[in-house]
N, C-alpha and C positions, 0 to 999 in steps of 0.2 A: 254684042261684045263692045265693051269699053274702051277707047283708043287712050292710051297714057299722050297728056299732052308734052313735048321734047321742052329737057330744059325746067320743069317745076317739078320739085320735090315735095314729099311730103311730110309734113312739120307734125310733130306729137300735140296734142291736143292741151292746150291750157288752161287752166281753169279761169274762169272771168274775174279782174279784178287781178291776176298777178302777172310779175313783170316775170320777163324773161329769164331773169338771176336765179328767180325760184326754179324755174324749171330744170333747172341743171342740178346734177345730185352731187349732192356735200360730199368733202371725202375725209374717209373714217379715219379714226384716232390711230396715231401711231402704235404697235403692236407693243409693252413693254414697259410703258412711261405712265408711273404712277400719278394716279391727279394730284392735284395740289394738297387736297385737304390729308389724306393719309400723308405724306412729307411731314407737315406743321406738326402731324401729332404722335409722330415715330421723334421729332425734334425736342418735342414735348417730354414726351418718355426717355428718352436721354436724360437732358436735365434734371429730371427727377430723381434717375436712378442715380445720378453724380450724387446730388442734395442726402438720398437714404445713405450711402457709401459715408461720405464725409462725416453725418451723423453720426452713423455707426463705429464709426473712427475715432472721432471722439467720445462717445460712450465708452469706448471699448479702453482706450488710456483711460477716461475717470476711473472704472473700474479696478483698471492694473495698480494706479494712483492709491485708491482708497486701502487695498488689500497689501502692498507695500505698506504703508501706512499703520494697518490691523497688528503687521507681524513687527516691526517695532516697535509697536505700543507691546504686544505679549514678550518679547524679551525685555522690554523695559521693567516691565511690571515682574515678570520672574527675577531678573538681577535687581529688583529692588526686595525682592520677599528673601531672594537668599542672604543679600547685604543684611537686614532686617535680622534674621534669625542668626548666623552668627555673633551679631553684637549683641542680641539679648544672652546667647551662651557665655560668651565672652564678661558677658556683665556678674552672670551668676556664681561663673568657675573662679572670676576674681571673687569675690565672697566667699567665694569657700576656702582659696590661698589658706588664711589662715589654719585653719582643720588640717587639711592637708600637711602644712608645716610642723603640730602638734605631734601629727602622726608618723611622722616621719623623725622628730625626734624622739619618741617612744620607742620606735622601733629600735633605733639607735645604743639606746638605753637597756633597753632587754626591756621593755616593760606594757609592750605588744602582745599582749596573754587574752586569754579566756577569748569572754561574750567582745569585748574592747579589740581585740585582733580582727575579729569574723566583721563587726563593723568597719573598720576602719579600711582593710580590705577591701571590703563592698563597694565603700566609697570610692576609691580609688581606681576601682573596676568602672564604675557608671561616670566615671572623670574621665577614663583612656575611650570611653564610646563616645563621649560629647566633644570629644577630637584632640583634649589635654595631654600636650607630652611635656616630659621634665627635662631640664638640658643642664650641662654645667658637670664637668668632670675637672678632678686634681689634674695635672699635668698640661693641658689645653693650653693654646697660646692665648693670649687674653686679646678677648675684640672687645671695643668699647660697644659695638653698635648691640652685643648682646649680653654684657657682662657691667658689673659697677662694684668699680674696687673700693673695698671699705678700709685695708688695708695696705699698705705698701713696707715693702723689704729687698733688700740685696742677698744674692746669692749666688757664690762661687759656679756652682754648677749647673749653671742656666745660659741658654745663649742670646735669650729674649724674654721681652717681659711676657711670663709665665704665671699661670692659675694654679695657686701653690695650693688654696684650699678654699672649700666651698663654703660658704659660711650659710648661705641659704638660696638652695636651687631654683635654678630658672624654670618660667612656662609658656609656652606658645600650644597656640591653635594653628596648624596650619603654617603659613610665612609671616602669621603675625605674631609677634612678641607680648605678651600680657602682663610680664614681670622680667627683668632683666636678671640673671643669676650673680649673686653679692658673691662676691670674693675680697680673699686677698693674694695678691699677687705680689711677685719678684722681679730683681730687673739685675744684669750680672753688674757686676761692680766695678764701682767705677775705675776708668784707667787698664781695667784687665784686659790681653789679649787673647782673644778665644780663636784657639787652632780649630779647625772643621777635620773631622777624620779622615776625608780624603788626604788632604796637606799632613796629615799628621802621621799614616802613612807611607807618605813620599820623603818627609823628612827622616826616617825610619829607615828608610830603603836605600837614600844616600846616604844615612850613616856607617851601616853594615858594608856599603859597596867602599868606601874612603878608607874603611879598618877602626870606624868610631870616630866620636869628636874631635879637635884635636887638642892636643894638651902646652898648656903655656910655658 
């Protein structure tokens, strides 16, 4: 039987050739704490996803950009085909004014008969589709901005210068004017005082109430 000698311990065997540091055992990586290299490239992948985002960001405005863009050029180019095409009708319908005008005193005349009516007509019909109205009545107050007076007269019973007669009727397409309608018009005369019917009446009304005018 072996006697332990009092006071020596027994030390774990070393290997030859290391110091004592080694024999002590390292202690393990804290539980949780990612290493370095996964950090740098989770860091990495951020920035990148920013970089595709921003990208994408401005792609996405060029996009919105160019297609803004697309549909004002298509309303441009429509409001220029309808501009387009009513002046070419406008160009034709004046051309034809004069026809029109023929027929119109024909008709006037009685002399709108037979095959020459059915034409004439016709015409008139495929003028009212390419959007041709006639304007310009007797009695109308005269605007210059659609009338052109050829003649001028005074008369008693007008309150304003008045479209006494159409010497040759107006045309517009639309709000535009093509031909302005010739007249001759009136203007009351001068120095006259025109009572309004209301006023006239009221002066009516006091005279019946007073027992009539009174006398000198």
């Amino acid at each position: 039987m072996t006697e332990e000698t009092p006071g020596f311990e027994e030390k774990p065997d070393v290997p030859s050739g290391a110091t004592p540091d080694d024999a002590e055992p390292q202690a393990a990586p804290e539980e949780g704490a990612a290493p370095a290299g996964d950090v740098n490239q989770n860091t990495a992948l951020v920035a990148q996803l920013d970089q595709v985002r921003t990208a994408l960001g401005e792609r996405t405005a060029d996009l919105q950009r160019l297609q803004a863009e697309y549909q004002n050029y298509r309303r441009r180019v429509e409001r220029d085909r309808i501009t387009v095409k009513e002046i070419a009708i406008a160009n034709l319908l004046t051309e034809l004014l004069p026809v029109l005008d023929d027929i119109g005193r024909a008709r006037e005349h009685g002399e709108l008969v037979g095959g020459f009516k059915s034409v004439g007509e016709s015409l008139e019909t495929v003028a009212a589709k390419l959007g041709l109205q006639q304007f310009g009545k007797e009695g109308e107050p005269f605007d210059p901005t659609i009338h052109e007076a050829l003649m001028h007269s005074y008369a008693p019973d007008v309150t304003e210068t008045t479209c006494v007669a159409i010497l040759q009727p107006g045309y517009r397409i639309g709000e535009r004017t093509i031909r302005p309608a010739r007249v001759a018009v009136a203007e009351p005369q001068p120095g006259a005082q025109t009572v309004k019917p209301a006023e006239e009446s009221d002066t009516q009304a006091d005279e019946k109430e007073s027992g009539g005018p009174d006398e000198g």
